[in-house]
C-alpha positions in Angstrom: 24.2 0.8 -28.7 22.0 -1.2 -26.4 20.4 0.4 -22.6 20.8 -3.3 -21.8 24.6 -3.7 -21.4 27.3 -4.5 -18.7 25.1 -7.7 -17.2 24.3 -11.3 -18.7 20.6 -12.7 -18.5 20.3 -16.8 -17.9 17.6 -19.0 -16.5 17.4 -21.1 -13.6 14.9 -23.9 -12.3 13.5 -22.9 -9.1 11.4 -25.6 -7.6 10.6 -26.3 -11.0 9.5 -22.6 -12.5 11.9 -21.9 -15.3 13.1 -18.2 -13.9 14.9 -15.9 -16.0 17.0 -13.6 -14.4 19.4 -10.8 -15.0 23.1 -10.6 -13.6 26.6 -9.3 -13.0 29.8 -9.8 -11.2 31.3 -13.3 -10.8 33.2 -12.7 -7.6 31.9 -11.4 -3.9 29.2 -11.0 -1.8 25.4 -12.1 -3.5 22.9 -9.5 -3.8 19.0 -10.0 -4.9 17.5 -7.2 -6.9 13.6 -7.4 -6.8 11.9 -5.1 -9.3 8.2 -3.8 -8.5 5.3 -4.7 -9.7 4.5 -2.9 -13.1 3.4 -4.0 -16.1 6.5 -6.0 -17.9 8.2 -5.5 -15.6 11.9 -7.4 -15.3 15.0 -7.8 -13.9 17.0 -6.1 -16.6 14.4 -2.9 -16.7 14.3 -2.1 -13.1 18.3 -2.5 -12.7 19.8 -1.9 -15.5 22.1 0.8 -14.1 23.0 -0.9 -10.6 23.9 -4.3 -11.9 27.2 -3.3 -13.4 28.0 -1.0 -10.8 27.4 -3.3 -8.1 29.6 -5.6 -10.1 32.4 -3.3 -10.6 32.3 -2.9 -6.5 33.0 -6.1 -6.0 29.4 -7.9 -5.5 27.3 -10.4 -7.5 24.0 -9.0 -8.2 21.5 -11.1 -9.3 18.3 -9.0 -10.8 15.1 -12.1 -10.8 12.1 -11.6 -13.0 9.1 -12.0 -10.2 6.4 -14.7 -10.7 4.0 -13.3 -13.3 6.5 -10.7 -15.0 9.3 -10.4 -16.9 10.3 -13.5 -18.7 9.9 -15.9 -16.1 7.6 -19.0 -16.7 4.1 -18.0 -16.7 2.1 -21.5 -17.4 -0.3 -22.6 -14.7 2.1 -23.9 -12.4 4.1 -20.8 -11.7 1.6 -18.3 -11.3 1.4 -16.3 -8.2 -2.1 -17.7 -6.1 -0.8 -17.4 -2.7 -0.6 -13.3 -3.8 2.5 -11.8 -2.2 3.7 -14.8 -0.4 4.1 -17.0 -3.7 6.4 -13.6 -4.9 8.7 -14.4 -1.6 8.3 -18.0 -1.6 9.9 -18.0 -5.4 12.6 -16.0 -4.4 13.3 -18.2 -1.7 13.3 -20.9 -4.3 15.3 -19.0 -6.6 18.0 -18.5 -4.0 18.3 -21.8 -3.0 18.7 -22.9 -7.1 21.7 -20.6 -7.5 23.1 -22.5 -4.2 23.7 -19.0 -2.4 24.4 -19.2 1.5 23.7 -15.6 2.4 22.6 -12.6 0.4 21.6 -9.0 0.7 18.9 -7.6 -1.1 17.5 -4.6 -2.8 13.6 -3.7 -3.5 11.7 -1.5 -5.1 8.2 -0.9 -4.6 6.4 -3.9 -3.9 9.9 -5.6 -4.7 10.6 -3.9 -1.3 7.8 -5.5 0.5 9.2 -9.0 -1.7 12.4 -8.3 0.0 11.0 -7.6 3.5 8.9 -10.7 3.8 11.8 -12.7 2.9 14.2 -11.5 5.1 11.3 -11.6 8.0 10.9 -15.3 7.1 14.5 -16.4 6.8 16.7 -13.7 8.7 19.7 -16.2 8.5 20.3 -15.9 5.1 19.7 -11.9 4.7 23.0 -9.7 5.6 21.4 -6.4 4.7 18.1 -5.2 3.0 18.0 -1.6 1.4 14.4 -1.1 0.3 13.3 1.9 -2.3 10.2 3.6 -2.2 7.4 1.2 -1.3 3.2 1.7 -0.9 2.8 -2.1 -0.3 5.5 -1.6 3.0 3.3 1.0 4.2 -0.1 -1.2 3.4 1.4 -3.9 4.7 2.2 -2.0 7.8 -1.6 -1.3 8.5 -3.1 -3.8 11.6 -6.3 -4.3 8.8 -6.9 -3.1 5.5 -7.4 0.6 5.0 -9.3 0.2 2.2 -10.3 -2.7 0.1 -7.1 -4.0 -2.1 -7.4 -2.9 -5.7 -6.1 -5.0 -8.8 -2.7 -2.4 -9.6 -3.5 -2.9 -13.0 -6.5 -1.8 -13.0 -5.9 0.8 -10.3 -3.1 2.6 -13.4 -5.6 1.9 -16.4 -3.6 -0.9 -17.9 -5.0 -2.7 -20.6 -1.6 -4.6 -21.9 -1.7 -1.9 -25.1 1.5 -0.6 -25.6 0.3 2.9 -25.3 -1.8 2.5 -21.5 2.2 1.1 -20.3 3.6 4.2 -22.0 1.4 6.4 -20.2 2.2 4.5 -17.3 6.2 4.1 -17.7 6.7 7.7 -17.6 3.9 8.4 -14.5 6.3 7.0 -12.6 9.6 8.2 -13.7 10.5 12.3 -12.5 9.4 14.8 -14.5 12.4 15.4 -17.1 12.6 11.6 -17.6 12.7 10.4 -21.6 12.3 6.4 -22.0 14.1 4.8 -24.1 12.0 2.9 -27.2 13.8 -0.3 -26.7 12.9 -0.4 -22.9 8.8 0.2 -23.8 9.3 -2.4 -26.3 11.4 -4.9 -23.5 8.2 -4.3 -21.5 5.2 -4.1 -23.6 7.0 -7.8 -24.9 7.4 -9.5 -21.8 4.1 -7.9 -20.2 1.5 -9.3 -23.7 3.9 -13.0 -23.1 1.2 -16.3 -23.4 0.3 -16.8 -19.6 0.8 -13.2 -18.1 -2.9 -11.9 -18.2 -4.0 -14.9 -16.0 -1.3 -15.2 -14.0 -2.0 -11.4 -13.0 -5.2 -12.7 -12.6 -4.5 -15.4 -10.0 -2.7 -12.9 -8.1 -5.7 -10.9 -8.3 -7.9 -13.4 -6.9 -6.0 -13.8 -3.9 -6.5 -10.2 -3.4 -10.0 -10.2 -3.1 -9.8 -13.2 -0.8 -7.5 -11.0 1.6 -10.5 -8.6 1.2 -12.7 -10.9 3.0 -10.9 -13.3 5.0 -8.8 -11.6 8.0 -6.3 -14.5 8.2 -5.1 -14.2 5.0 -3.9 -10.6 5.9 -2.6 -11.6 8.7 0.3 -13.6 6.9 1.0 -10.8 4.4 1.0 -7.5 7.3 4.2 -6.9 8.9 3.2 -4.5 11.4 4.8 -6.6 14.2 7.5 -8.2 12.4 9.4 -5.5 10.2 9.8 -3.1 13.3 11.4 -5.9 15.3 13.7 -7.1 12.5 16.9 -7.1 13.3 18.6 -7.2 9.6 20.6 -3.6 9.1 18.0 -1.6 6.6 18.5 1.4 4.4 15.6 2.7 2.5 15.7 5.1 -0.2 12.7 7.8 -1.4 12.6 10.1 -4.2 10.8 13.2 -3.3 9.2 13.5 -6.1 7.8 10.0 -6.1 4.2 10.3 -8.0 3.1 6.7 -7.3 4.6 6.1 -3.6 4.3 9.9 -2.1 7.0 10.7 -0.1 4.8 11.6 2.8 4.4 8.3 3.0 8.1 7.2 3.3 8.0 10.4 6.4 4.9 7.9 8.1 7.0 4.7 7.0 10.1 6.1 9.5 7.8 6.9 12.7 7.0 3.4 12.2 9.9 1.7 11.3 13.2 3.2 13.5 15.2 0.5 13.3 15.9 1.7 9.5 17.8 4.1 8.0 15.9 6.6 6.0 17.4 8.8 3.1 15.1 10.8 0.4 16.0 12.0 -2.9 15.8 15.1 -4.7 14.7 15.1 -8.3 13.7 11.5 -8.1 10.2 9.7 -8.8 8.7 6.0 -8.2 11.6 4.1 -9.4 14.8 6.2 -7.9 17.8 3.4 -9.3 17.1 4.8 -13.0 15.5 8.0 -11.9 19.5 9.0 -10.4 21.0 5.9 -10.9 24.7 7.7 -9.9 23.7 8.4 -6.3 21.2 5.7 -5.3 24.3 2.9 -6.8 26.4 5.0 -4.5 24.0 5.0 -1.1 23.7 1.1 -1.8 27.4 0.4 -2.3 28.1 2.5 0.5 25.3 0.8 2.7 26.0 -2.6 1.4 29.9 -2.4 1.5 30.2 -1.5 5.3 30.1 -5.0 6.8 32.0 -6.5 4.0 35.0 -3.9 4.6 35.1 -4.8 8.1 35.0 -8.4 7.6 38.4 -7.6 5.6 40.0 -6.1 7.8 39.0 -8.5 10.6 40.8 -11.0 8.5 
């Protein structure tokens, strides 16, 4: 028996970047799952559990592998040198290729921030964001840099051995957590792909110019924008959370409180695996409100 079952994985051109992507439910309201940003990371790793149960509630999830991870193209062309903006501008992309009007969407870590930027720049074709523990938000959130931005890869130790992602895989899963083999190998495969050390080296590069040139910030903080959006917004923290503290998800709502905050008990970085029974629950719930009274205004 396979961790990988109840969803389909296909590819799709987006504006010309061949995108794989992970996905479930054929009928219903579309929703965008955005994994975070470790390495091999993928559609089918960071939403394994919620793609079949947001199917069997009536959705169609689509879970998209990011620029630079996963199994999505990673030749010269598609990787990721506008940083965090070429993340939002593929799923943009990747929306438009799958012909999708309106969508919801779901983020992890700095899949949350992916999801956040998007809806900021086009709020007419987001219905509801729910965003799950997230350090890039709260960076993001900062007026100026705190500190100078970091490489994450070199910030965890990651070296793209199979043992450096093991070590990191279960850093950021709770404490009782056991990985399964065939999910280090999913990763460690997609994350050693032709293409994937330089294009998380492009990405990189635009890091360091945000370090020293002030307007480039300026397009990727959201310290003006994310307070005043007016998208409905859940987000989700797992008090145990050793990558994304949950003090900082307390700071996150002074700052944001036009978003719903719920925390998690017995839950670390990446809280849809970590209790994948009541985090699919909190997002159906969340995500199935509007559509409920759309029925019955019918």
């Amino acid at each position: 028996m396979t961790i990988f079952e109840g969803f389909h994985n296909s590819y799709v051109l987006a504006n010309g970047v061949r995108t794989h992507y992970s996905w479930a439910g054929t009928e219903g309201p579309a929703v965008i799952l955005l994994h975070g940003a470790g390495p091999g990371a993928c559609g089918a790793a960071g939403w394994r559990f919620m793609l079949p149960a947001l199917a069997k509630a009536g959705f169609r999830a689509y879970a998209v592998d990011q620029l630079s991870m996963g199994f999505t193209d990673a030749r010269p062309h598609a990787w990721p040198v506008k940083g965090h903006q070429s993340l939002v501008d593929h799923v943009h992309d990747f929306i438009e290729a799958l012909c999708l009007d309106e969508v919801s969407l779901v983020g992890n870590s700095q899949g949350a921030y992916v999801a956040a930027k998007y809806a900021i720049d086009h709020p007419e074709k987001v219905k509801k964001v729910v965003y799950i523990g997230s350090n890039t938000i709260y960076q993001a959130m900062q007026e100026v840099p705190a500190r100078k931005l970091r490489s994450f890869l070199e910030v965890i130790g990651y070296d793209y051995t199979e043992e450096a992602l093991r070590k990191f895989m279960y850093r950021n899963s709770s404490e009782d957590t056991v990985i399964p083999e065939e999910l280090i190998q999913l990763r460690h495969e997609a994350a050693t792909r032709p293409g994937v050390k330089e294009s998380n080296q492009a990405f990189d590069a635009y890091l360091a110019r945000m370090n020293e040139e002030p307007k480039l910030w300026d397009r990727y903080c959201i310290k003006d924008t994310l307070p005043k959006l007016k998208v409905p917004g859940l987000f989700i923290w797992g008090k145990q959370d050793a990558v994304a503290p949950v003090e900082t998800g307390y700071k996150l709502e002074k700052l944001l409180p036009n978003i719903t905050f719920d925390y998690i008990e017995n839950c670390g970085h990446q809280a849809q695996t970590d209790q994948p029974e009541i985090v699919n629950k909190l997002v159906i719930d969340f995500l199935a409100t509007e559509k409920s009274k759309a029925v019955t205004a019918q």
